[in-house]
Structure formats: C-alpha cells, structure tokens
C-alpha positions in Angstrom: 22.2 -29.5 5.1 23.3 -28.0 1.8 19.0 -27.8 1.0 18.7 -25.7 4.1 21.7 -23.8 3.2 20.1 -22.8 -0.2 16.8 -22.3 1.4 17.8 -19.5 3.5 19.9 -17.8 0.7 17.5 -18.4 -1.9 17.3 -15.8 -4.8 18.9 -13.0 -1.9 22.3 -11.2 -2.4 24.1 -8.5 -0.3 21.8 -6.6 2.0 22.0 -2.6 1.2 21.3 -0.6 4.5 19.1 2.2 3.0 18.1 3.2 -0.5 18.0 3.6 -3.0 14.7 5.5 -2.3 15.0 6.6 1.8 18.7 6.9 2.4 17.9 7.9 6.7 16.5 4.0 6.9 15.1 0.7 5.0 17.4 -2.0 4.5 16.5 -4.2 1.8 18.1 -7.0 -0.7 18.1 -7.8 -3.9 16.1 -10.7 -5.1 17.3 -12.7 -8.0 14.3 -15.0 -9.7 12.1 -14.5 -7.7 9.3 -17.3 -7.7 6.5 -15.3 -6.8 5.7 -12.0 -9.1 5.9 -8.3 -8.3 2.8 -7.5 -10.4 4.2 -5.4 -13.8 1.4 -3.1 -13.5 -0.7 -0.4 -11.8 0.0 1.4 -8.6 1.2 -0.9 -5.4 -0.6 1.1 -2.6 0.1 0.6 1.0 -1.1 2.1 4.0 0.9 2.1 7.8 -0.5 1.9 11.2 2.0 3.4 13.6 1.1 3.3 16.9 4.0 2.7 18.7 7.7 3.9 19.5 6.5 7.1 21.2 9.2 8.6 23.7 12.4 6.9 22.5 15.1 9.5 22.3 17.8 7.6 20.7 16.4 5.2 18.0 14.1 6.0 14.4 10.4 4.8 15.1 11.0 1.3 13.7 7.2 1.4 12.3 8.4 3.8 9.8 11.4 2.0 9.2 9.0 -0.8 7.5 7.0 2.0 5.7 11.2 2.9 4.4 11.7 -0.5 3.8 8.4 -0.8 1.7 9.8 1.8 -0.8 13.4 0.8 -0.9 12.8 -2.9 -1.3 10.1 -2.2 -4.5 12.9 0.2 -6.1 16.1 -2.2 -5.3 13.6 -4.9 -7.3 13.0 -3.1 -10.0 9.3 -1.4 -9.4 9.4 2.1 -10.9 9.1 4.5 -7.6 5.9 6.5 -9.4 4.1 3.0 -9.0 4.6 3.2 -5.4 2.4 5.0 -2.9 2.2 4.9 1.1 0.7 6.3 3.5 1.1 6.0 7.6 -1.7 6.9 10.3 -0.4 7.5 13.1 -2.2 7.2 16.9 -1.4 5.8 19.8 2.3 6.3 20.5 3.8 6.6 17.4 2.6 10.7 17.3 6.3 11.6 18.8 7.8 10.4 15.2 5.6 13.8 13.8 7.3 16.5 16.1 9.5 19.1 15.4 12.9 18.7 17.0 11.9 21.7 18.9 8.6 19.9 20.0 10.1 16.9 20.9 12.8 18.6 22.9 10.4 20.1 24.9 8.4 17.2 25.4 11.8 14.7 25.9 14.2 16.2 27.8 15.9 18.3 25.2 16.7 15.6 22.8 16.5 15.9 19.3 13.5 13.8 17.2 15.4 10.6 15.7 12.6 10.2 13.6 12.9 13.6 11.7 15.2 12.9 9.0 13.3 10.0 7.9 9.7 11.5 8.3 11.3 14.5 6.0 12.7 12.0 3.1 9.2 10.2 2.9 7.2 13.0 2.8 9.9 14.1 -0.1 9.0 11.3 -1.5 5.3 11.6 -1.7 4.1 9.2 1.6 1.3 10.9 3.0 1.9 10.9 6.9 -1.6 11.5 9.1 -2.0 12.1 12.6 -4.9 10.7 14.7 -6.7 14.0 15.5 -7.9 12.2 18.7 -4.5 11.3 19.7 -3.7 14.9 18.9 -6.4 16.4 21.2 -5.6 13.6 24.2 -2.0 14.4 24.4 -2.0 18.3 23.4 -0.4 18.3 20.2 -0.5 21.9 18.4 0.1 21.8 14.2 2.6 24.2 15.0 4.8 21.3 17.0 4.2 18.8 14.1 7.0 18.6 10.9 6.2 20.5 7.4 3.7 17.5 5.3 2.3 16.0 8.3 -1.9 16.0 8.3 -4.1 15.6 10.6 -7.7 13.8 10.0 -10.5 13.7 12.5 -9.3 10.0 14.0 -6.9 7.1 12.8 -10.1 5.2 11.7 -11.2 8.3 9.2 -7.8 8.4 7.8 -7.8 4.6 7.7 -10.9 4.0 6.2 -10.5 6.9 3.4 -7.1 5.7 2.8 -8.6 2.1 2.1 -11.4 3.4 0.0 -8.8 5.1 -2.2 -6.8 1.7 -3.1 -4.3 1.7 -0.6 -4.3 -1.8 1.3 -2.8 -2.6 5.2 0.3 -3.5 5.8 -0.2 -5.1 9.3 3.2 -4.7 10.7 
C-alpha cells in the first residue's frame, strides 16, 4: 500500500490554482525530480484545437483552461516563459470563447463571456488565438463581435497546418 501511496504523490507538492503565468485559470503543481526532462533548450511550441464549450454561460471554455495550464505548469517548473509559445484554433464550438461580452450577450441571453478574462491574459501573454474563418462565416460572426488579438485565417486547417509548419506541435486534448 505504502508503494501505491508514493506512486500517486510522486515528485508532486501543493497544487496552485492559477499562475504564476495566467492568473483567470491553469492549475498546476510543482514537480520535484522529475524523472523525465523538460528539455533545457529552445522554444517549447504548442498549438490548441478548441472546438468545443460553445454556449455555456457560467463556466471558462475548459479547452483554454489546458492551453492556461500549458503555460503555468512550464513556468511553476522552472521553463523561462519567453521559451514558451501557444497557439489555439478555434472551430466548431469553441468560437463563443472569442466574443466580446457585448457579443456574447446578445447571442446568450445577456450573460457576460466567462471566457474573456482568460482569452485577454493569453493574448497578454503572447498566445496567438485564430478563429476558423468557416466557422466564422457558418454562424455569422463579424470581427467587430470578436475580443482585441483574436485572428481569423481562411479555415482551422490553414491555421493548423501553418501553425505546424512553423514548429508549433498538437496538443491533442
């Protein structure tokens, strides 16, 4: 019992519920020793699909939260944030993360976007956010609606294959 005790605490200490990067979302711990190594140099590039958690009025696209997560967890560990780049496309329904709170409130009933504060610190931050411009066309989605940094390629499989051809790699979920 004590192995499977150790197992599930190895090299982990105190969970931190944002930061020190995103402070709106991205829990992350601290990982003492760890057996497998963050490499010490070059860039770590990752790319986002978000493609779901359209509509919800109360809770922060939990796609993004992982593209939070990404940076927080590299920092906490030591990896100096200019190493870091990400990038999110976004198609499907993950679009309603993009919107103004204006734009989602007409769209949802009034409510504010929950996503807003945390698309606004990662595009502080550098994260390059791009909206499918198919998805953009299908559900009517004006550049005036979307938030300040947000682009907008030709489709999700431009952005993706552009973003892939400039180093950044998938993170699949």
């Amino acid at each position: 019992m004590a192995r499977t005790a150790d197992a599930q605490t190895a090299g982990s200490v105190n969970q931190q519920a944002s930061g020190p990067v995103i402070s709106a979302a991205g829990p992350s711990f601290v990982v003492q020793d760890p057996t497998f190594a963050t490499p010490a140099r070059g860039q770590l590039k990752a790319v986002f699909e978000i493609n779901a958690g359209g509509g919800d009025t109360v809770k922060v696209n939990e796609q993004l939260v992982t593209m939070a997560r990404y940076l927080n967890i590299h920092v906490r560990n030591g990896v100096a944030e200019n190493r870091l780049r990400a990038a999110a496309v976004f198609h499907g329904s993950g679009w309603t993360a993009l919107l103004s709170d204006s734009a989602f409130g007409a769209r949802f009933g009034g409510k504010p976007n929950p996503s807003r504060k945390l698309v606004e610190e990662l595009v502080q931050h550098g994260a390059q956010l791009v909206l499918c411009g198919q998805t953009a066309g299908a559900r009517n989605i004006r550049r005036d609606e979307l938030l300040p940094g947000v682009k907008v390629s030709v489709s999700a499989m431009t952005a993706m294959l552009a973003l892939q051809n400039d180093g950044y790699r998938l993170i699949p979920w």
